[in-house]
C-alpha positions as CSV (number, residue, x, y, z in Angstrom):
1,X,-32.5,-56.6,-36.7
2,X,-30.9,-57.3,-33.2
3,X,-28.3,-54.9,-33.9
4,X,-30.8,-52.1,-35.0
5,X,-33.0,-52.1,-31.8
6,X,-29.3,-52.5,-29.7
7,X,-28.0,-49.0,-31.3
8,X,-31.4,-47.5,-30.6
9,X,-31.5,-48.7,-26.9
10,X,-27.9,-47.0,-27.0
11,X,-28.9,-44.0,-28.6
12,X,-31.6,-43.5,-26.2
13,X,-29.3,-44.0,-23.1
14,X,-27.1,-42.0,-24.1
15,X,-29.3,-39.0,-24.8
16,X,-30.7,-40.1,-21.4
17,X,-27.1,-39.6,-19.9
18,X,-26.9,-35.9,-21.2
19,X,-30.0,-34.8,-20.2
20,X,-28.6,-35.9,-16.6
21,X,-25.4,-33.7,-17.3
22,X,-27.2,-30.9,-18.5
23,X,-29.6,-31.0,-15.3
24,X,-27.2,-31.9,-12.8
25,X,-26.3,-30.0,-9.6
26,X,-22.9,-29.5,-11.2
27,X,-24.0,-27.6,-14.2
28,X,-26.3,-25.5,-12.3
29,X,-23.9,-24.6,-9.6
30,X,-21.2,-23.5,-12.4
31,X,-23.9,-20.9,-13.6
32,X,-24.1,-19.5,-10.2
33,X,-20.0,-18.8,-9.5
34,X,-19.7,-15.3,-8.6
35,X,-18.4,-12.7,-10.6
36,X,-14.3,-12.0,-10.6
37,X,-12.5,-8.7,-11.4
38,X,-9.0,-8.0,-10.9
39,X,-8.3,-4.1,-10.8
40,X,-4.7,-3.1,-11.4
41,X,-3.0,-0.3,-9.6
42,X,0.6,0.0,-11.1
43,X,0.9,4.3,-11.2
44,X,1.4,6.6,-8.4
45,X,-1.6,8.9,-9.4
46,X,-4.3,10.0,-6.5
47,X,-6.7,9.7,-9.5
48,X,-6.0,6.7,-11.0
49,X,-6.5,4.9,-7.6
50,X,-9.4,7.2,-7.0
51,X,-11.0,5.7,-10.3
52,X,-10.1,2.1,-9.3
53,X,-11.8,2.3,-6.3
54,X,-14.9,3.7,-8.4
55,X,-14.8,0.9,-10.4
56,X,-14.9,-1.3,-7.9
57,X,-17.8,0.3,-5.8
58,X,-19.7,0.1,-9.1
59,X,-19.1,-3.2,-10.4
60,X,-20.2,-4.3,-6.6
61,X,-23.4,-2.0,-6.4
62,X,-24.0,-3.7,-10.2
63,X,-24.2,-7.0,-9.4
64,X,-25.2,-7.2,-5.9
65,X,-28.5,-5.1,-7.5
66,X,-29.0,-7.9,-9.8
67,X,-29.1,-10.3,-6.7
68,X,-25.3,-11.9,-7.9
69,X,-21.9,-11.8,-6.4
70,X,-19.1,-10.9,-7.6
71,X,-15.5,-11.1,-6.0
72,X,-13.2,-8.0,-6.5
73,X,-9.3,-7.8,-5.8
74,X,-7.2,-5.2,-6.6
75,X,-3.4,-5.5,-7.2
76,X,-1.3,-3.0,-6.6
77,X,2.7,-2.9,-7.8
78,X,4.9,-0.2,-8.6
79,X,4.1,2.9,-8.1
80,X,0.7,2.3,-7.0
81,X,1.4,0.5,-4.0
82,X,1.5,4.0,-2.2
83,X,-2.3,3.2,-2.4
84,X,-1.8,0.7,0.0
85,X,0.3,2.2,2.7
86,X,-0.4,3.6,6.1
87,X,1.6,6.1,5.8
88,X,1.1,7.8,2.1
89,X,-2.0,6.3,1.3
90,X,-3.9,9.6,-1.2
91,X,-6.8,7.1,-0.4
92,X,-6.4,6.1,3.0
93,X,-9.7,7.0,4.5
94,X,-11.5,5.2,1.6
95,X,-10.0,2.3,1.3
96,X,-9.9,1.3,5.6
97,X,-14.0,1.8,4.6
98,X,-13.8,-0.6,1.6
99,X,-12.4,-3.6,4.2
100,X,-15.1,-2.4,7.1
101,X,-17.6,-2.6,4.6
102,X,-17.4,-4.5,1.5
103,X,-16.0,-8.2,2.4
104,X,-16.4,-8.6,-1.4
105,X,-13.4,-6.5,-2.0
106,X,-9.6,-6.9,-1.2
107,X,-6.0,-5.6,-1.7
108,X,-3.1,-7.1,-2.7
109,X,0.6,-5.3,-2.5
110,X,3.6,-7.0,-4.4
111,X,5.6,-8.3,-2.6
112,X,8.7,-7.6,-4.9
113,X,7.9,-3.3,-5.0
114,X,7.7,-3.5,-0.7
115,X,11.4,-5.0,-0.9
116,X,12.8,-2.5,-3.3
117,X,10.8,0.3,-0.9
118,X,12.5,-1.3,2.1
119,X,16.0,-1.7,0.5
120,X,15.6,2.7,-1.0
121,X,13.9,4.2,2.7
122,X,15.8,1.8,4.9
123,X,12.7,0.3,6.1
124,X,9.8,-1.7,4.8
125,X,6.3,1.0,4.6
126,X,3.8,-0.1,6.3
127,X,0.6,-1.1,5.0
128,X,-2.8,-0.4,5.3
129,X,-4.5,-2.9,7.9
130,X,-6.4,-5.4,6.1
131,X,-4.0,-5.5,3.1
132,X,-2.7,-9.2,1.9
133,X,1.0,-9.4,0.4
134,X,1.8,-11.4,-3.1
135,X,5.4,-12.1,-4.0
136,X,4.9,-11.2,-7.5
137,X,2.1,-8.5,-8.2
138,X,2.0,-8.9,-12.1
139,X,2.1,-12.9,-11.8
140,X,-1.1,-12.7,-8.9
141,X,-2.6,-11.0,-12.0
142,X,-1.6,-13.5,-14.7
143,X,-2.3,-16.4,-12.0
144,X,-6.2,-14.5,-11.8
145,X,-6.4,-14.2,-15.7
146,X,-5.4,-18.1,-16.2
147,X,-8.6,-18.9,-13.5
148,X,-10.9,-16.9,-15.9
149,X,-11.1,-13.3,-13.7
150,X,-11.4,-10.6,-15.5
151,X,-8.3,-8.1,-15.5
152,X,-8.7,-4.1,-15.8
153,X,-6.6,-1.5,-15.4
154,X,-8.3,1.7,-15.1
């Protein structure tokens, strides 16, 4: 009998013990992580970079009307780092009003695609103000993906 009324009393703690998990802080908190897209720019086209920054003005409109955050970086390599430069930006206007007024949303230039610039004009192209720098653009990406962000390439 002793052992019966032992496995109950550790039955009964231990279902104790997950409702305390399931309850705690920790759990709750997880549920309330923001949102995370990754938008990939990788082409030189005006309209591709054009849509990405639709995308990301209505993925932020979305969620910040459901009262939820979400985080937003875009990636840019290849040919579509020319979104990111002062000097050929098709975008340019748009993009310095993203980083004045969406701190949810940020750029990222490979790293990699501004040394082969600098090595074929003879100079590294500036970027846009506001603008991080990644060695690797497609590894930022697969380094996002592995931390459960969401990639798109629109």
């Amino acid at each position: 009998m002793r052992c019966g009324r032992a496995s109950r009393r550790g039955f009964f703690r231990g279902l104790i013990a997950a409702a305390f998990i399931v309850t705690s802080p920790a759990a709750s908190s997880r549920a309330a992580e923001p949102h995370r897209l990754a938008l990939q720019i990788s082409d030189d086209d005006p309209l591709k970079m054009r849509a990405v920054l639709d995308v990301a003005a209505n993925v932020s409109r979305h969620y910040s009307g459901l009262g939820e955050e979400v985080e937003i970086v875009v990636v840019a390599f290849n040919g579509g780092l020319d979104m990111l430069l002062e000097d050929r930006s098709p975008v340019r206007e748009r993009l310095v009003n993203f980083l004045k007024s969406m701190p949810n949303v940020s750029f990222t230039a490979c790293g990699n695609t501004l040394e082969t610039l600098a090595v074929k004009e003879g100079r590294r192209p500036p970027l846009i103000e506001g603008v991080s720098v990644t060695q690797v653009g497609v590894a930022e990406l697969m380094e996002l993906a592995e931390k459960n962000w969401t990639i798109v390439r629109p």
